[in-house]
C-alpha positions as CSV (number, residue, x, y, z in Angstrom):
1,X,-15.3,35.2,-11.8
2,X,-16.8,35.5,-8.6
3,X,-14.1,37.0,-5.7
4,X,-13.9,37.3,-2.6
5,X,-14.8,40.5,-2.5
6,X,-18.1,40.3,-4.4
7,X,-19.8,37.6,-1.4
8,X,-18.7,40.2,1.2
9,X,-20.8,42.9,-0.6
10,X,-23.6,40.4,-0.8
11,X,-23.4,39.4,2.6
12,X,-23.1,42.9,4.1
13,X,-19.8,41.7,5.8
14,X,-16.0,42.3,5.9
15,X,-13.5,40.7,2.8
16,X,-11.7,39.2,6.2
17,X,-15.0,37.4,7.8
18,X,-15.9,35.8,4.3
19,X,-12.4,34.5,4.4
20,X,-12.8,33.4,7.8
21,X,-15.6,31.7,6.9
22,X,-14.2,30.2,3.5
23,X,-11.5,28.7,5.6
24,X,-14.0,27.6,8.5
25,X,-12.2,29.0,11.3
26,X,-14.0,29.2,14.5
27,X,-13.8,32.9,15.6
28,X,-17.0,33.6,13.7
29,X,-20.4,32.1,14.7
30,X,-21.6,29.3,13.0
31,X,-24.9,31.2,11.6
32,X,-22.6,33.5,10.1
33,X,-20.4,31.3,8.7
34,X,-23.0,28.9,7.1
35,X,-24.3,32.2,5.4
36,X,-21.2,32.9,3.9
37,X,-21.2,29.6,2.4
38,X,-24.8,29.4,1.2
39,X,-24.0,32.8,-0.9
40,X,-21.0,31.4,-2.0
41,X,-22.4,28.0,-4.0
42,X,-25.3,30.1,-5.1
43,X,-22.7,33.0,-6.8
44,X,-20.7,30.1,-8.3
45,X,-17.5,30.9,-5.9
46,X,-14.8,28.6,-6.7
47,X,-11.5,28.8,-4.4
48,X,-8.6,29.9,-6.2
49,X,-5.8,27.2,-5.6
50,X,-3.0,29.1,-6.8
51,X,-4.1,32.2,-4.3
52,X,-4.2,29.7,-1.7
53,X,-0.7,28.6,-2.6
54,X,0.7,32.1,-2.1
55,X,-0.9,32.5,1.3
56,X,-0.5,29.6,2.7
57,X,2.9,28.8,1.3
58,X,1.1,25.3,-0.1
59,X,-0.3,23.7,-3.1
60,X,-2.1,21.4,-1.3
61,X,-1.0,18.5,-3.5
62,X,0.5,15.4,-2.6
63,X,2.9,13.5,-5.0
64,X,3.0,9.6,-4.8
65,X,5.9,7.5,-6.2
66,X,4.7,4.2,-7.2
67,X,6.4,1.7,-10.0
68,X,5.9,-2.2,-9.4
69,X,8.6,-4.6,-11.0
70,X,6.1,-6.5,-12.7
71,X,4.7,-3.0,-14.6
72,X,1.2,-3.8,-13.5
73,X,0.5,-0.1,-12.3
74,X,-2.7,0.3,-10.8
75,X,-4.2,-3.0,-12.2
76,X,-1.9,-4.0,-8.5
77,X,-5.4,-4.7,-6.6
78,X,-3.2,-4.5,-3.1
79,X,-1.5,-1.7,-3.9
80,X,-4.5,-0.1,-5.9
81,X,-6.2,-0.7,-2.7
82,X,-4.2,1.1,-0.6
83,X,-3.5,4.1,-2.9
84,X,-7.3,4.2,-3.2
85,X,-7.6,4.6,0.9
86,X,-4.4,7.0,0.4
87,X,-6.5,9.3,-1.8
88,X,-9.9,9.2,0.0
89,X,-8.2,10.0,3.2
90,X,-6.3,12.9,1.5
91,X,-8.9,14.2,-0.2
92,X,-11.4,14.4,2.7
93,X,-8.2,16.6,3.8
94,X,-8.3,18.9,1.4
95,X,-5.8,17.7,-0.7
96,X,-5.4,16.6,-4.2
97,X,-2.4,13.9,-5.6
98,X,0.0,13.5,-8.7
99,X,1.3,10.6,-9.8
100,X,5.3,11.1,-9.8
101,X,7.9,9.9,-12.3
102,X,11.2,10.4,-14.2
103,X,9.5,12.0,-17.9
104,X,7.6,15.4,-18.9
105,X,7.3,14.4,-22.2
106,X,10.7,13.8,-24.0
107,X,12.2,15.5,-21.1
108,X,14.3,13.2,-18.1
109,X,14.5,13.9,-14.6
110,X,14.7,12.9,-11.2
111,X,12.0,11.8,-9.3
112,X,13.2,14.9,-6.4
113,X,13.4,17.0,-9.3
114,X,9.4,16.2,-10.9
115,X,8.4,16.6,-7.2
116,X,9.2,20.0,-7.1
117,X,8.3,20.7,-10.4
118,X,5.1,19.6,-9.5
119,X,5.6,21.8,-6.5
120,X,4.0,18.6,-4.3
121,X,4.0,19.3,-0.6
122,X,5.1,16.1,0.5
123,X,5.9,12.3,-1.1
124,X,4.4,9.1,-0.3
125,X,6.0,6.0,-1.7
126,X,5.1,2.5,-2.2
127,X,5.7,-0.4,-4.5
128,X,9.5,0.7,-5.6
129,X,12.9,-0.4,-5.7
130,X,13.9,1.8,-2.2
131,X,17.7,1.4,-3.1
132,X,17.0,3.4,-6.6
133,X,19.4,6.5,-6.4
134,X,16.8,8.3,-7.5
135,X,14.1,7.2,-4.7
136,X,17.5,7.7,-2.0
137,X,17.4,11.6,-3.4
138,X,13.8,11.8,-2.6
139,X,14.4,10.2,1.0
140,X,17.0,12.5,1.9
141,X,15.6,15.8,0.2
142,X,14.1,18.2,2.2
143,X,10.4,17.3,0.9
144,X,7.7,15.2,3.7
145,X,7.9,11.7,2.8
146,X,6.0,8.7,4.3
147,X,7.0,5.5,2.7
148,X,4.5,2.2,2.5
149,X,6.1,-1.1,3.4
150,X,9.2,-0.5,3.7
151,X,11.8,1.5,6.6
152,X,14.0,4.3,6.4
153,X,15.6,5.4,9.7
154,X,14.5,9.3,8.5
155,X,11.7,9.2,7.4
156,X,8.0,7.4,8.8
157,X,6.8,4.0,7.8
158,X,3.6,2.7,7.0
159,X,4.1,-1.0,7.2
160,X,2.2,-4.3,7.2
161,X,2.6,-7.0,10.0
162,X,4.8,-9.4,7.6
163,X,6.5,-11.4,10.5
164,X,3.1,-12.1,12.4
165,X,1.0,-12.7,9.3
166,X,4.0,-15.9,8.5
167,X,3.5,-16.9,11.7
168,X,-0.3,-17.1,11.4
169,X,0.4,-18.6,8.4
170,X,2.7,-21.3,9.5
171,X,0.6,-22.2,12.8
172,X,-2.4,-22.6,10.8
173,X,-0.7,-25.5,8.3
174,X,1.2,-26.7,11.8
175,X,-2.4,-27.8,13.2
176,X,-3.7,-28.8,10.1
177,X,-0.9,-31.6,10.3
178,X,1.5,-30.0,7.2
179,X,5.3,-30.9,8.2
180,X,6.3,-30.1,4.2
181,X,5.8,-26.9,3.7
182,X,7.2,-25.0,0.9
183,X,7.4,-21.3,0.1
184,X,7.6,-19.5,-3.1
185,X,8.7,-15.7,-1.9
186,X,9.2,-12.5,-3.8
187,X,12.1,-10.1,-4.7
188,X,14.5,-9.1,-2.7
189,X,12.9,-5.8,-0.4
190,X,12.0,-5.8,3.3
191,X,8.6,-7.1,3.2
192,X,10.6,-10.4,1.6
193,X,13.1,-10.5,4.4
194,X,10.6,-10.4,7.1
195,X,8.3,-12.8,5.7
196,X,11.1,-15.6,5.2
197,X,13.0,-14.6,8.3
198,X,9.1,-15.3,10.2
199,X,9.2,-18.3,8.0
200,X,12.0,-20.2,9.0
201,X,12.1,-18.9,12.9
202,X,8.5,-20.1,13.8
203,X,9.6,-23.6,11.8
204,X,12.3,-23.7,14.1
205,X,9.9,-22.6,17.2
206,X,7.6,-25.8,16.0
207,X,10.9,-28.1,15.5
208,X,10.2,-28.3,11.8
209,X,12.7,-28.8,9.5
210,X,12.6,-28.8,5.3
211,X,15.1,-28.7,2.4
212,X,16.7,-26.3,1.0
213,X,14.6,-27.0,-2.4
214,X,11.1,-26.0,-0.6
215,X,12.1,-22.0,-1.1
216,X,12.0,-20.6,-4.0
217,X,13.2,-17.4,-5.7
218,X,10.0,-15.4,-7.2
219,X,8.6,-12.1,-8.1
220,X,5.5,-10.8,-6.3
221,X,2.9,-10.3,-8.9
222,X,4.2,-12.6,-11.5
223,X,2.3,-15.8,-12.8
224,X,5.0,-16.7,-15.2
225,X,7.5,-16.8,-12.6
226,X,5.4,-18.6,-10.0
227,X,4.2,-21.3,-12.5
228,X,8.0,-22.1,-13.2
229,X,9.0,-22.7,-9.4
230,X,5.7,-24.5,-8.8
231,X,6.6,-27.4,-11.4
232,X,10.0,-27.3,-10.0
233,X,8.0,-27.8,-6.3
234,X,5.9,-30.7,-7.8
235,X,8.9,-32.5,-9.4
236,X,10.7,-33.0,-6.1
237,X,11.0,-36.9,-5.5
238,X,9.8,-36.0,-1.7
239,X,7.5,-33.0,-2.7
240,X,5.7,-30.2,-0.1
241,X,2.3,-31.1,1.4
242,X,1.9,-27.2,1.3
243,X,3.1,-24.4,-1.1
244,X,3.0,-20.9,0.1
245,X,2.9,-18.5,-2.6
246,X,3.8,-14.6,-2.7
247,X,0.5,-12.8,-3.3
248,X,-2.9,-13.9,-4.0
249,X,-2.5,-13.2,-7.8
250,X,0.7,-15.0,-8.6
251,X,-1.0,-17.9,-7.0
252,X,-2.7,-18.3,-10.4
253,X,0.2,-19.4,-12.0
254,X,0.7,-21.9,-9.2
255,X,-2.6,-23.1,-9.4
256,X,-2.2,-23.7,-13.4
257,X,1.0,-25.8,-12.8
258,X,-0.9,-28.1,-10.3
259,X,-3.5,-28.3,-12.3
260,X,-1.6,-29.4,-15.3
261,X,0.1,-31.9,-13.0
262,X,-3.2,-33.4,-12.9
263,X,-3.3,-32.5,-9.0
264,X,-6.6,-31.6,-7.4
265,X,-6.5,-28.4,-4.5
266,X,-6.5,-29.2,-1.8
267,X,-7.1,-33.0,-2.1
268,X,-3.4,-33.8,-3.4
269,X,-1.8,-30.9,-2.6
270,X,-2.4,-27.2,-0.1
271,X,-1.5,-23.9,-1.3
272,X,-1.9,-20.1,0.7
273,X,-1.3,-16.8,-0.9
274,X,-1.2,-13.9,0.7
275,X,-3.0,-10.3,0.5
276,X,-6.7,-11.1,1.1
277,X,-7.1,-9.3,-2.3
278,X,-11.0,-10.1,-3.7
279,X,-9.4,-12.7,-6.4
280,X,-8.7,-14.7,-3.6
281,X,-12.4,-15.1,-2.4
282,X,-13.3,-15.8,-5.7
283,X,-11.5,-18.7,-7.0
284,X,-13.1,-22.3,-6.9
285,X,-11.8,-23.2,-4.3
286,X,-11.7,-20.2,-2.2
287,X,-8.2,-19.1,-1.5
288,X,-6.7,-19.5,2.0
289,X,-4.6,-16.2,2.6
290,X,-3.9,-13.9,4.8
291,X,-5.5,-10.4,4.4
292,X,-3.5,-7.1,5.1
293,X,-5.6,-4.1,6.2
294,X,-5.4,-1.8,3.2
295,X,-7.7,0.5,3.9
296,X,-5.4,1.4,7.6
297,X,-2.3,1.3,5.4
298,X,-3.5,3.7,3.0
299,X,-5.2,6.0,5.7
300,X,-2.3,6.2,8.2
301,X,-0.2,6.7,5.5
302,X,-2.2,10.1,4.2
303,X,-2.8,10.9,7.9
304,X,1.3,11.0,8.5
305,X,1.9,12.8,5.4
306,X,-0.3,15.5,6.4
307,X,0.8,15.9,9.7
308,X,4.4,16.4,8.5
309,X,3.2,19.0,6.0
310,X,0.6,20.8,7.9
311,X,3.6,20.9,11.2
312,X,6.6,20.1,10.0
313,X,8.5,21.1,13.3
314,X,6.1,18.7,15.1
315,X,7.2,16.2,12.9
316,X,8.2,12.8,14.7
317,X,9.6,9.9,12.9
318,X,7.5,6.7,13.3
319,X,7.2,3.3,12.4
320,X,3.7,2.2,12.4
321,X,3.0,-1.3,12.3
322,X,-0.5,-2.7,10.8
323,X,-1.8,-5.9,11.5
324,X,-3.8,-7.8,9.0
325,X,-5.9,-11.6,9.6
326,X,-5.6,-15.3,8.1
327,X,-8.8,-15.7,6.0
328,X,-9.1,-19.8,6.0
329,X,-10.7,-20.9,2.7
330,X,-10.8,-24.0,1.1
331,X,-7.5,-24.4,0.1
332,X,-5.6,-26.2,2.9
333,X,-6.5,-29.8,3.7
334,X,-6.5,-31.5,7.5
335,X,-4.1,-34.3,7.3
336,X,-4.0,-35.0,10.7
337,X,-4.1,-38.9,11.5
């Protein structure tokens, strides 16, 4: 194995300016260092991470924490999105990530207690029940975390836009003349509370007002669940104009229901999901939904986590807000006059 050691004795140059340049610091000239790297790839020089560990007191490795109710893992396209921007951004940092959970093999533990088993330098966390014990250790432990969609008063937040994105929402079905609009929302967590609590104040703000019937109980991610309520929807004597549903992909199960109804989108009926997910622009007829930024989710989120690691006294706690845009398909109809 190549050390150190053995590209200073090529180069003709101290074990300390080979590590200089190896770790691209700037009080060596830039001929010098770009040297020092050329011999390096052409002896085969791999960086030991363990030796890094030791000196800088870091494995370089970020843990993420990331179980959806409806088990869908990373076949989540919004949250695979955003995990995907999570690890580019960290990688292009340096860093490297591991998946964190409660089993080693037959063995249980805490999801504080794999993290530093895994010996991660910080936690991000998205997609999770937040009031798990087990995700409230990990919040109040001593290791970085950055959560995704969600607030803690300790620690930062990456969050979507939820109460602008209704409103969008809402104003956009206002002009296209819908009075009845119904809404099918997901499980109980903070992105649900903002997005009803949006819901009904900017009804109220356009003097709208709709039965208690037209909201619905559902599970993000679930088609089951959202095929269920959207038969209920349909079977009201005085039935919604509009149905807007919790994601993009439980909209299918919405769309199945209406179609078995023998209802035609958007001719007898108007639906909207939400996510902007590439499903959405897909479907015949294209979805009308309203797109969060996943790729500034996943990147601010990597960026904060980083920042807390690399300074940790530096460290502020922040709550960063980030805006997504209606993407009008095909699915809403103008009934206006």
């Amino acid at each position: 194995m190549v050390s150190i050691k053995d590209i200073s004795v090529r180069c003709g140059v101290s074990v300390a300016t080979v590590s200089k340049a190896l770790n691209n610091h700037s009080d060596i000239s830039e001929a010098t260092k770009q040297h020092i790297l050329a011999v390096a790839r052409e002896m085969g020089y791999y960086p030991n991470s363990f030796a890094r560990a030791l000196k800088t007191n870091r494995t370089y490795n970020i843990g993420v924490l990331f179980v959806d109710e409806a088990q869908s893992g990373l076949t989540h396209e919004y949250f695979a999105n955003v995990l995907d921007s999570f690890k580019v951004e960290a990688e292009s940092q340096g860093f490297d990530i591991t998946f964190i959970n409660k089993h080693m093999g037959l063995r249980k533990m805490s999801y504080y207690e794999h993290s530093k088993y895994r010996g991660v330098d910080g936690v991000v966390i998205a997609c999770i029940d937040f009031s798990d014990p087990d995700v409230l250790e990990l919040i109040n432990g001593d290791l970085p975390v950055v959560t995704i969609d969600h607030v803690f008063d300790n620690r930062t937040a990456i969050v979507s836009d939820n109460i602008k994105g209704m409103r969008e929402i809402i104003h956009y079905l206002y002009d296209k003349g819908h009075r009845r609009i119904a809404y099918i929302h997901g499980a109980d967590s903070s992105v649900t509370q903002n997005r009803i609590g949006s819901f009904y104040r900017t009804l109220s703000e356009l003097n709208i007002s709709i039965p208690d019937d037209y909201v619905k109980d559902g599970i993000y991610h679930d088609t089951e669940t959202t095929y269920k309520l959207t038969k209920e929807l349909l079977a009201l004597k005085n039935r919604p104009t509009c149905i807007i549903f919790p994601d993009d992909f439980s909209c299918i199960g919405g769309i199945n229901a209406i179609r078995e109804a023998g209802l035609v989108i958007p001719d007898d009926i108007s639906i909207v999901g939400y996510d902007g997910i590439l499903l959405s622009q897909v479907l015949d007829p294209k979805l009308t939904t309203y797109m969060q930024d996943t790729k500034a989710l996943g990147k601010y989120a990597a960026q904060k986590l980083i920042e807390a690691i690399i300074n940790p006294k530096a460290n502020i706690i922040e709550r960063i807000v980030v805006e997504g845009k209606l993407l009008p398909g095909e699915t809403v109809k103008d009934i206006n006059g």
